[in-house]
KOLSEVEX-721737 format. One record per residue (C-alpha): x, y, z; residue in one letter. Coordinates in Angstrom, 3 decimals. Each point is the difference from the previous one (the first is absolute). Example, Ala and Ser with C-alpha at 12.3 -4.5 7.8 and 13.67 -1.06 7.14 Angstrom:
BEGIN
+----------+----------+----------+------+
!       px !       py !       pz ! type !
+----------+----------+----------+------+
!   12.300 !   -4.500 !    7.800 !    a !
!    1.370 !    3.440 !   -0.660 !    s !
+----------+----------+----------+------+
// end
This chain:
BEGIN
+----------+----------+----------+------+
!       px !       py !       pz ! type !
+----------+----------+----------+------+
! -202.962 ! -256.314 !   -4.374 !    x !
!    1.158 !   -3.403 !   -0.802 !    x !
!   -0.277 !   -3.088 !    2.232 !    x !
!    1.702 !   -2.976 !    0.493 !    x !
!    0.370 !   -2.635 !    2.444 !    x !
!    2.723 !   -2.189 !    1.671 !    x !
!    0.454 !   -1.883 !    2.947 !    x !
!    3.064 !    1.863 !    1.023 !    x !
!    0.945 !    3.282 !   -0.904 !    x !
!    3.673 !    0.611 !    0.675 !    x !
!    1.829 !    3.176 !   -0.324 !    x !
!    3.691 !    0.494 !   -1.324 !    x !
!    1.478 !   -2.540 !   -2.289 !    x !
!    3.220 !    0.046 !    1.490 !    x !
!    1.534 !   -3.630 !    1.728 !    x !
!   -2.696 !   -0.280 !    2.631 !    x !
!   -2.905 !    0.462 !   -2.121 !    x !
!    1.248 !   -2.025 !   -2.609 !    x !
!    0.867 !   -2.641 !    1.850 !    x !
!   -3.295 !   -0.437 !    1.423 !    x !
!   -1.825 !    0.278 !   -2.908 !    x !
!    1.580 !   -2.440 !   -1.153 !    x !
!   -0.588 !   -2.380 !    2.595 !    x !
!   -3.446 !    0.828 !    0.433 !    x !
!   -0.174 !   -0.567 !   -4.166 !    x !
!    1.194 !   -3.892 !    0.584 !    x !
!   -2.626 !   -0.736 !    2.891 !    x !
!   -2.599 !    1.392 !   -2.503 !    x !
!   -0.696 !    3.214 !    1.866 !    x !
!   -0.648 !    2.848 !   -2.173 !    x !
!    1.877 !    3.584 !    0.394 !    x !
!    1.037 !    3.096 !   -1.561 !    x !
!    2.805 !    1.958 !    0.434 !    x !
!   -0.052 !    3.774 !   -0.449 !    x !
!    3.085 !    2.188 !   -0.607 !    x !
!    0.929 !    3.910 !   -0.143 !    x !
!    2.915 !   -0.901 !   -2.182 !    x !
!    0.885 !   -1.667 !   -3.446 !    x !
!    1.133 !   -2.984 !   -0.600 !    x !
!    3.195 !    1.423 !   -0.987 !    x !
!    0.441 !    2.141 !    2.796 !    x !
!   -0.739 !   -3.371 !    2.736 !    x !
!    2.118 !   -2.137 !   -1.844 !    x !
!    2.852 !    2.505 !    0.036 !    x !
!    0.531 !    0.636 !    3.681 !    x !
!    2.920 !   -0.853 !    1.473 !    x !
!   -0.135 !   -1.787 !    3.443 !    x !
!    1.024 !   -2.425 !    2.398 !    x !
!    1.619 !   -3.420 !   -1.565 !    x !
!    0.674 !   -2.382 !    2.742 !    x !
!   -2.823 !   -2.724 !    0.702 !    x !
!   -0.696 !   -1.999 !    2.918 !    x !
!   -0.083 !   -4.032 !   -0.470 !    x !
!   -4.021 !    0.801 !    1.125 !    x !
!   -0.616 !    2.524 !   -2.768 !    x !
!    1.937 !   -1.974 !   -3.001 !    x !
!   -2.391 !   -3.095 !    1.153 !    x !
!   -3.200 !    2.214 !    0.262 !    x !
!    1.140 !    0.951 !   -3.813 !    x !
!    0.038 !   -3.373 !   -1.230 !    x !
!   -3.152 !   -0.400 !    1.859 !    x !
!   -1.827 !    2.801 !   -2.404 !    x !
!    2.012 !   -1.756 !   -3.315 !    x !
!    2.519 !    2.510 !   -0.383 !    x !
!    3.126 !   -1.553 !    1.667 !    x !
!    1.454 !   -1.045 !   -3.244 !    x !
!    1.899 !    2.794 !   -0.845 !    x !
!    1.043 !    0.568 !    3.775 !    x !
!    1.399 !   -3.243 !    0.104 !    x !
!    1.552 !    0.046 !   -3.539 !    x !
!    1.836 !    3.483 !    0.387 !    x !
!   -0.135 !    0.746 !    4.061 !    x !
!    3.397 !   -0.295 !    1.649 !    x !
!   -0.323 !   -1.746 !    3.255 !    x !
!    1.871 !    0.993 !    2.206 !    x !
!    1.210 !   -2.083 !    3.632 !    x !
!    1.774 !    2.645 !    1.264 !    x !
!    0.722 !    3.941 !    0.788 !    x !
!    2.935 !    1.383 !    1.128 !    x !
!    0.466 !    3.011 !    3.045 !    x !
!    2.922 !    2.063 !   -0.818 !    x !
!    0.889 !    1.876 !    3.233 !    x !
!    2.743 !    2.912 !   -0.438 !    x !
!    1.840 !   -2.022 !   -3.138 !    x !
!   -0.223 !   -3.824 !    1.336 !    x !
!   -2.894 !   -2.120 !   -1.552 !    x !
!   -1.966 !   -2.496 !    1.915 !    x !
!   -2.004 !   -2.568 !   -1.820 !    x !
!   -3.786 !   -1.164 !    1.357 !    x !
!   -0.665 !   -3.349 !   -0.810 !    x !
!   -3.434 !    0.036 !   -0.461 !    x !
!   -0.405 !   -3.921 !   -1.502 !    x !
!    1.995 !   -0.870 !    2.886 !    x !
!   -1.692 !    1.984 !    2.537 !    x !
!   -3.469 !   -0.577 !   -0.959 !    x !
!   -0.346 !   -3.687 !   -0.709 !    x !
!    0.334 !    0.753 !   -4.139 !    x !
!   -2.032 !    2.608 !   -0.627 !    x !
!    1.767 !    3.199 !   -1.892 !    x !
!   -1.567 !    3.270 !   -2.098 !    x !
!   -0.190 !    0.400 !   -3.550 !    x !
!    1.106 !    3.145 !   -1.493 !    x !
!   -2.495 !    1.014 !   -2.776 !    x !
!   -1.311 !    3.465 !   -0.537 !    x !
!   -3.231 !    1.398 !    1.103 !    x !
!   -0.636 !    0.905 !   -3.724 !    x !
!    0.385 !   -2.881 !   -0.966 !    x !
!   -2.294 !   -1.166 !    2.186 !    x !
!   -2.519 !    2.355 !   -1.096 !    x !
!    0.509 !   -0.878 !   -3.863 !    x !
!   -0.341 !   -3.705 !    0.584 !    x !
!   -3.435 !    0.501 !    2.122 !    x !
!   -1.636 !    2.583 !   -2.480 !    x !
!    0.895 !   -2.397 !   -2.905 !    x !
!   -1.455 !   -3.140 !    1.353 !    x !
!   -3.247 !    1.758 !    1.547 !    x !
!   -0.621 !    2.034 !   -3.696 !    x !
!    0.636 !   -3.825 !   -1.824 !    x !
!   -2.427 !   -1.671 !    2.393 !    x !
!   -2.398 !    2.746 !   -1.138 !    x !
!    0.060 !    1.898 !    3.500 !    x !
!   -0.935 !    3.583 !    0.039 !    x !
!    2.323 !    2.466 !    0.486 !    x !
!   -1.444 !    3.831 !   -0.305 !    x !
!    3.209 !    2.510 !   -1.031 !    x !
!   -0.266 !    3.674 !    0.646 !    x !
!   -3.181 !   -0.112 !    2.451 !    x !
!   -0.162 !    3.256 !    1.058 !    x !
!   -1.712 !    1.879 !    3.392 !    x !
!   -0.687 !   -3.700 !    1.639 !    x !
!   -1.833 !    0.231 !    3.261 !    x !
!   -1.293 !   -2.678 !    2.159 !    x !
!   -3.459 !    0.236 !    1.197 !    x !
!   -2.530 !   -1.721 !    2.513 !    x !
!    2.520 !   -2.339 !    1.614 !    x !
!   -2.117 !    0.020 !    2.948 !    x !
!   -2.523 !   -2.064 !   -2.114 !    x !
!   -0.212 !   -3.616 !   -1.736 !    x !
!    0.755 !    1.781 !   -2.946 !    x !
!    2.546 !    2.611 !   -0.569 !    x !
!    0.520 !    1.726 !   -2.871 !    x !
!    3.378 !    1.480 !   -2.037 !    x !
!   -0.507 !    3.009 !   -1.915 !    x !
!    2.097 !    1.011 !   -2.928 !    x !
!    0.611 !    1.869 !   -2.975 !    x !
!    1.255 !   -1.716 !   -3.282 !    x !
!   -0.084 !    1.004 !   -3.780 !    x !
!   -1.780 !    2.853 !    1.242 !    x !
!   -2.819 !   -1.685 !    1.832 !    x !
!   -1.461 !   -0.371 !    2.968 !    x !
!    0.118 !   -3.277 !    1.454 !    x !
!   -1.046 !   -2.418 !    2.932 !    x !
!    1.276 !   -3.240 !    0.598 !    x !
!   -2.236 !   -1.922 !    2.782 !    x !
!    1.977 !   -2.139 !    2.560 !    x !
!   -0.428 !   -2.579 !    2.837 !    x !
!    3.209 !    0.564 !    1.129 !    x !
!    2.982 !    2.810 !   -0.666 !    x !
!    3.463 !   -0.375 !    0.333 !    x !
!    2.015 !    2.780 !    0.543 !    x !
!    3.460 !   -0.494 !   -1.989 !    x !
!    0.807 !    3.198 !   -1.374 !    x !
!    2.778 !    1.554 !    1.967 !    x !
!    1.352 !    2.076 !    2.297 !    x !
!   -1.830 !    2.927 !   -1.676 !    x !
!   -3.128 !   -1.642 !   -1.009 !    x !
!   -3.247 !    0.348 !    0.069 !    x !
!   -1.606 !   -2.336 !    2.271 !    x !
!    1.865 !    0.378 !    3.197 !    x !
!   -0.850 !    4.086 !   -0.766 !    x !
!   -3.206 !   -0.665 !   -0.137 !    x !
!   -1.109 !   -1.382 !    3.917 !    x !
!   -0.882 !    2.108 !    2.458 !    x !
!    3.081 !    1.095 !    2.452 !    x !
!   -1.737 !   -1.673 !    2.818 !    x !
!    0.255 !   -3.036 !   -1.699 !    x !
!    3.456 !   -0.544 !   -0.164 !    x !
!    3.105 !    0.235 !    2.380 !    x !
!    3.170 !    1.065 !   -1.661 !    x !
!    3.226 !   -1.283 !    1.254 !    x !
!    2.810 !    1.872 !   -2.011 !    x !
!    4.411 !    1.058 !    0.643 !    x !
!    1.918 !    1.957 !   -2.314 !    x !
!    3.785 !   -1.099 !   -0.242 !    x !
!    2.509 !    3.233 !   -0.671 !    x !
!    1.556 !   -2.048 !   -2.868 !    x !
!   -0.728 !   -0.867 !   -3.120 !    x !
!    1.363 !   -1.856 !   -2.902 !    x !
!    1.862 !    1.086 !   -3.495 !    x !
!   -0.518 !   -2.780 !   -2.413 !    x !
!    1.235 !   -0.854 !   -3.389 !    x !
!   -0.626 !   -2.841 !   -2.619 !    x !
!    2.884 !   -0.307 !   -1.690 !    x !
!    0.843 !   -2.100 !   -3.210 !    x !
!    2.889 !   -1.927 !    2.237 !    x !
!    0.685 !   -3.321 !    1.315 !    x !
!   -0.928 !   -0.191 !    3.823 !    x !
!    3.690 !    0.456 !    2.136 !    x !
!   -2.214 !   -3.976 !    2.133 !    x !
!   -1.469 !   -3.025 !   -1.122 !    x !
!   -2.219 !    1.258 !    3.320 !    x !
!   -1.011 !    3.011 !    1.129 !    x !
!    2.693 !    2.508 !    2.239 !    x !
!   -1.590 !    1.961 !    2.780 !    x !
!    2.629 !    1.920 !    1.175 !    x !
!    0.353 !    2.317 !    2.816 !    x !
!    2.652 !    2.735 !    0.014 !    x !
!    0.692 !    2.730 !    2.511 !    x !
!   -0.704 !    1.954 !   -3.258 !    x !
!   -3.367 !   -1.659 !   -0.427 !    x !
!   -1.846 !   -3.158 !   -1.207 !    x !
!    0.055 !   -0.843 !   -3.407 !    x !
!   -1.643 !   -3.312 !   -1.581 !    x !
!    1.162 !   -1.779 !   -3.314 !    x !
!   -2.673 !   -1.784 !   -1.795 !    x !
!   -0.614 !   -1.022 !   -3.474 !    x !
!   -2.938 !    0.339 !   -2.367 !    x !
!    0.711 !   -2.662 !   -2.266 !    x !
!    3.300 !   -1.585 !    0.253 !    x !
!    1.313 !    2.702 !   -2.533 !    x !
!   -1.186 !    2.714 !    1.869 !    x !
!    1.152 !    1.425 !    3.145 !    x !
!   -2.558 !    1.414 !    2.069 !    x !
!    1.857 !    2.060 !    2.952 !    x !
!   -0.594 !    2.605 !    3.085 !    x !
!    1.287 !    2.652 !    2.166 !    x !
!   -1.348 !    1.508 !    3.186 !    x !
!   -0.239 !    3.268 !   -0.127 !    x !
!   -2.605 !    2.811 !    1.465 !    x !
!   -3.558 !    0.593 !   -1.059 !    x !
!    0.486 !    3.427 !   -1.782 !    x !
!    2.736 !   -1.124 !   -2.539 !    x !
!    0.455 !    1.243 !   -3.379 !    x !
!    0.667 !   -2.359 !   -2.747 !    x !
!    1.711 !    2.641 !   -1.481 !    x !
!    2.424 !    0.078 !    2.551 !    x !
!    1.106 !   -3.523 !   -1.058 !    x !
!    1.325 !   -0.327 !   -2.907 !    x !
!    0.624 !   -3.981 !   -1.195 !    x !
!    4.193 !    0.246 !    1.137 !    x !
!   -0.788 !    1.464 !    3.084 !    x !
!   -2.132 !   -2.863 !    0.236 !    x !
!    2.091 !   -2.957 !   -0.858 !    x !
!    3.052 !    1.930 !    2.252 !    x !
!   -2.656 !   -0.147 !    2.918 !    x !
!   -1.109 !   -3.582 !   -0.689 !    x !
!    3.593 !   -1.317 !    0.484 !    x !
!    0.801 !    1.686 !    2.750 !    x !
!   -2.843 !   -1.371 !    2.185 !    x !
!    0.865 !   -3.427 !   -1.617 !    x !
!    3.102 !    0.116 !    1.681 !    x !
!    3.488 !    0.360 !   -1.247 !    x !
!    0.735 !   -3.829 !    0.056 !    x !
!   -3.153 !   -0.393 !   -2.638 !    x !
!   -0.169 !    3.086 !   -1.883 !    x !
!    1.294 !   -2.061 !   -2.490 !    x !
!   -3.065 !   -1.886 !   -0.363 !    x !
!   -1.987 !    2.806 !   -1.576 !    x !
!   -0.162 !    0.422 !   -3.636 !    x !
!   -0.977 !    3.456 !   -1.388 !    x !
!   -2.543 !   -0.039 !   -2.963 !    x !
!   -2.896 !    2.424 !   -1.758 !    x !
!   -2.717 !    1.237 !    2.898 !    x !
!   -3.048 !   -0.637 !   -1.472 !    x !
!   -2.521 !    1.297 !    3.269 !    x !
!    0.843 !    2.327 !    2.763 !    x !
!   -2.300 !    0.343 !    2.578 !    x !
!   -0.392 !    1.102 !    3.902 !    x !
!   -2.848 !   -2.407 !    2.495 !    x !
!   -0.732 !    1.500 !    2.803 !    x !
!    0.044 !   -2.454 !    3.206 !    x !
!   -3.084 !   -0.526 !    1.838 !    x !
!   -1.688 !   -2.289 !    2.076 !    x !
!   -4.285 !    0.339 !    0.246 !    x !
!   -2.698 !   -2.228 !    0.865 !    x !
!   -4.134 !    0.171 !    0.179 !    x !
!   -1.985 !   -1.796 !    2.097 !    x !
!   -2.354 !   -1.558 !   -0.417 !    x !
!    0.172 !   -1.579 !   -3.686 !    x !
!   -3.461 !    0.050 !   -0.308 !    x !
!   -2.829 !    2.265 !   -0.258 !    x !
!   -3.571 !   -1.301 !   -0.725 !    x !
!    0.137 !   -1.630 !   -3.410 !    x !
!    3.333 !    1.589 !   -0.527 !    x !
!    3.525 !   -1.894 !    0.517 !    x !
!    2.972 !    1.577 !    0.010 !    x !
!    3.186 !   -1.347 !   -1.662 !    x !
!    3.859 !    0.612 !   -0.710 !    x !
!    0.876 !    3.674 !    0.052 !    x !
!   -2.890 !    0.953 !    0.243 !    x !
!   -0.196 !   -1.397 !    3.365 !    x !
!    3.721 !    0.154 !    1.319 !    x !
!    3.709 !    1.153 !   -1.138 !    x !
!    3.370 !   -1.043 !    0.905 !    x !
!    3.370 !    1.321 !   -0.420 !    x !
!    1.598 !   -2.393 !   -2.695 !    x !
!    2.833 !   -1.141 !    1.766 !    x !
!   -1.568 !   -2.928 !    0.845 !    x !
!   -1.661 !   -0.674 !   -3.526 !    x !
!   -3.662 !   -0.761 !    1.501 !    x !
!   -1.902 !    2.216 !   -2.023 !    x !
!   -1.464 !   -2.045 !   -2.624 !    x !
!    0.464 !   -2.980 !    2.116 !    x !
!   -2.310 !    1.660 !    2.518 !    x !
!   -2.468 !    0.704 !   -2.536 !    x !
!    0.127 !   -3.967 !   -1.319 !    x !
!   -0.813 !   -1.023 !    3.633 !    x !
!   -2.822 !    2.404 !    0.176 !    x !
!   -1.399 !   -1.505 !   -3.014 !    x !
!    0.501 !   -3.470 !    0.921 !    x !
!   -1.990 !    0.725 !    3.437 !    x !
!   -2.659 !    1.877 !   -2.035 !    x !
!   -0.365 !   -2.513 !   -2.811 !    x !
!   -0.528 !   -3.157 !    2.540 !    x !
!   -2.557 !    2.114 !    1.826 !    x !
!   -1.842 !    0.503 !   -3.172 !    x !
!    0.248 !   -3.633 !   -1.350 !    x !
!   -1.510 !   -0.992 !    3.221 !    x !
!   -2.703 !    2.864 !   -0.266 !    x !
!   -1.341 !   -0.812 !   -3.861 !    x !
!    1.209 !   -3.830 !    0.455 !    x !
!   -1.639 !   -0.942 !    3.601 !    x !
!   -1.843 !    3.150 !    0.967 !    x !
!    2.444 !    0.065 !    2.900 !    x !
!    0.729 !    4.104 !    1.675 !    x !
!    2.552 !   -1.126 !    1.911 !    x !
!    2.763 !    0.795 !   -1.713 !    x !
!   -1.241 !    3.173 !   -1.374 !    x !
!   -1.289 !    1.144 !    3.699 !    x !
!    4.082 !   -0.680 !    1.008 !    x !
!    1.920 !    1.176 !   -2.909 !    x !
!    1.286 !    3.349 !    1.635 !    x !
!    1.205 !   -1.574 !    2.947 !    x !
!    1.270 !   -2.944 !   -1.605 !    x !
!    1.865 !    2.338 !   -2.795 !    x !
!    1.225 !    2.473 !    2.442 !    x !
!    1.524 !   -2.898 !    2.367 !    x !
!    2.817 !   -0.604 !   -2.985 !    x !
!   -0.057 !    3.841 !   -1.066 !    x !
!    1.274 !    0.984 !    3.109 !    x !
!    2.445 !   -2.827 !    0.480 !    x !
!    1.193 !    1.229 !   -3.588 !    x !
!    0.052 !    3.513 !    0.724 !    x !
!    2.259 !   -0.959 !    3.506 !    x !
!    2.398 !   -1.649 !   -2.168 !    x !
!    0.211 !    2.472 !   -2.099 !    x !
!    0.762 !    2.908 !    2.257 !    x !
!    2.482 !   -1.852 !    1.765 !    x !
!    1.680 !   -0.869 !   -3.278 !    x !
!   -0.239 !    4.065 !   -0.927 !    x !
!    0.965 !    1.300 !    3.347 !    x !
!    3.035 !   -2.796 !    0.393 !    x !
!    1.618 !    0.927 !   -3.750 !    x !
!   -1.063 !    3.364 !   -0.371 !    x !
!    3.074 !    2.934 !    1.761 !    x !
!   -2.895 !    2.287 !    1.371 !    x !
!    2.264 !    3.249 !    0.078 !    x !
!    1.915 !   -1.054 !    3.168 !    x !
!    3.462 !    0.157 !    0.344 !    x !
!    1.579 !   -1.396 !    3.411 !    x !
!   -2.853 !   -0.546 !    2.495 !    x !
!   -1.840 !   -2.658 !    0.970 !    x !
!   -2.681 !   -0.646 !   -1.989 !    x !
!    2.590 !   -0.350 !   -2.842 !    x !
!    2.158 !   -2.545 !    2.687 !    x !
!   -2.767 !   -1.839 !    0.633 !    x !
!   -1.258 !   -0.318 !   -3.847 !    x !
!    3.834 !   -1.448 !   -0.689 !    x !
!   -0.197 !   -2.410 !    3.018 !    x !
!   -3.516 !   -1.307 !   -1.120 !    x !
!    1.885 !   -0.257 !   -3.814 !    x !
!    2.868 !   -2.161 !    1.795 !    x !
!   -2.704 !   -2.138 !    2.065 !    x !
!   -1.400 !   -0.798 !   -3.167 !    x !
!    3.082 !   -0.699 !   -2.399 !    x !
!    1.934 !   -2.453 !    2.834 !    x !
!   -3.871 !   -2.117 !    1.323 !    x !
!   -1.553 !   -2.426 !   -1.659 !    x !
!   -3.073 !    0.282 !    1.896 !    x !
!   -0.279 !    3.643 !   -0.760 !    x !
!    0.645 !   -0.972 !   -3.862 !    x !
!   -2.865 !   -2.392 !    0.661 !    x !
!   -2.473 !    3.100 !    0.723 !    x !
!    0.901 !    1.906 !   -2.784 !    x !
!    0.080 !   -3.143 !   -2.364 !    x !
!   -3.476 !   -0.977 !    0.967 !    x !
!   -1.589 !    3.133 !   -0.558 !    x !
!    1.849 !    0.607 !   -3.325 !    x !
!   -1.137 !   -2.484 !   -1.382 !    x !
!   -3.469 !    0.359 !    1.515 !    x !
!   -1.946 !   -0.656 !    2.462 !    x !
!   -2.626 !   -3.081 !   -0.627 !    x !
!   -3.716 !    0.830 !   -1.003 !    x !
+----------+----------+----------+------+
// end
């Protein structure tokens, strides 16, 4: 069995884990990251693309803004498209400046992998059968398999950052967690296709036949949803059917807008919202999916995992730097404050956009009145503004 040892071990080398690697990397703390997948595989994923003013700082803050900044489209608005009429949310105006950046998750990914493999950070592909042991002690272990080999990699600290489906949440005891979780009875069909976005900003659009959103992934691409139930079949929609579907919840006014071009993806995301508590376990800290989900509506996901490593990289400076706990001791509750305020806005967002099967009573009255609150108030744009853009730190 082969040893090595690190200061931090973290698991999954997906935003969250590369992110604070990297950080750790440029206070001089030394970590390894170990990953199920290739690097082909990572860097291929297609996620989320729109980045709050926080996360596109906390970037440059890890030396890999450059790229973000050269090529991300920032973005000071969206626009609410209720039954055909378009509404636009000033989000410069409303905020005091601040706006998102629309830049894609892969991207993301490519740009933190790069740097951290140039700076000579390691980054261990294909680790196979990884299991966390002795968090309850001052020094945990990770298992893993790799080239065929048994391996342990010897820890003061782990971080968590390896999804939904990893390992490390898996591995705790059931008593040690509490599991907040809600299923939506929607989901979304998305394509990529090779198309010019119908907005300079992104539509969300609500339609008595169901939400849609219009995004782009880059400005030559058109990145673009439908609601539609959980158990679809891809096969079912064919591209026309589609585009035809895509203009009609755009309204007849802007159907225009949309231009037609190869699909290149096809996809259905299920919608679900799903938190643990707490965020830490012993010597193990939990981080990004691993540790919560949200529907994407409100595009927190990966912006939720950047705040999670910005909490868990100042508590570690302060542990290696000054010797101080205290920010290690409060990382869960300090995390989960801004998870949950994240996960709010993002089932409200869900819930207000999303037709949820009803056709005339009044749930679906009130979900239209709450729509019209929000498209004729300023201070009701000011809520949604402010947590768009996110929430400070």
């Amino acid at each position: 069995m082969a040893d090595k040892r690190t200061q931090v071990g973290i698991v999954g080398a997906g935003p969250a884990g590369l992110l604070l690697a990297q950080l750790l990397m440029a206070r001089g703390i030394d970590s390894v990251i170990l990953e199920q997948r290739d690097r082909a595989y990572v860097e291929g994923r297609i996620r989320a693309g729109v980045l709050e003013q926080g996360t596109v700082g906390l970037l440059a803050e890890a030396g890999v803004g450059a790229r973000v900044a050269a090529e991300g489209q920032a973005h000071g608005g969206i626009e609410i498209s209720l039954a055909g009429k378009r509404t636009r949310i000033d989000l410069e105006d409303l905020t005091s400046g601040k706006a998102v950046t629309v830049y894609g998750q892969t991207e993301v990914v490519k740009d933190l992998i790069q740097a951290r493999l140039a700076a000579g950070g390691e980054i261990v592909f294909e680790a196979g059968d990884v299991t966390p042991v002795d968090l309850d002690t001052n020094r945990p272990r990770l298992l893993y398999t790799h080239d065929g080999e048994t391996r342990e990699l010897h820890c003061d600290f782990i971080a968590g950052c390896d999804g939904y489906h990893g390992v490390c949440r898996a591995s705790l005891p059931g008593s040690a967690l509490k599991l907040y979780e809600r299923n939506y009875p929607y989901a979304w069909l998305g394509i990529l296709a090779e198309a010019p976005p119908p907005s300079e900003e992104l539509i969300y659009a609500s339609h008595p036949r169901g939400f849609a959103l219009f995004s782009m992934r880059p400005p030559t691409r058109s990145r673009l949803y439908l609601q539609c139930t959980p158990d679809t079949d891809l096969a079912d929609w064919p591209d026309a059917r589609v585009w035809d579907e895509l203009r009609a919840r755009l309204g007849p006014d802007d159907a225009d807008m949309l231009r037609e071009g190869p699909v290149l993806e096809k996809s259905i995301t299920p919608m679900r919202s799903f938190v643990a508590e707490p965020l830490r376990h012993g010597r193990l800290f939990l981080a990004g999916d691993a540790a919560h989900i949200v529907p994407p509506t409100g595009a927190k996901g990966l912006n939720l995992a950047a705040s999670d490593v910005r909490y868990l990289s100042w508590a570690l400076f302060d542990h290696y730097e000054n010797g101080d706990a205290h920010r290690l001791d409060s990382y869960s509750e300090t995390a989960l404050s801004r998870v949950w305020k994240a996960e709010r806005f993002s089932w409200w967002m869900t819930s207000m956009l999303h037709k949820s099967g009803e056709v005339d009573d009044f749930d679906a009255r009130i979900r239209i009145a709450e729509l019209e609150y929000l498209l004729s108030s300023r201070a009701a744009m000011t809520v949604l503004a402010e947590n768009y853009v996110g929430l400070p730190f």
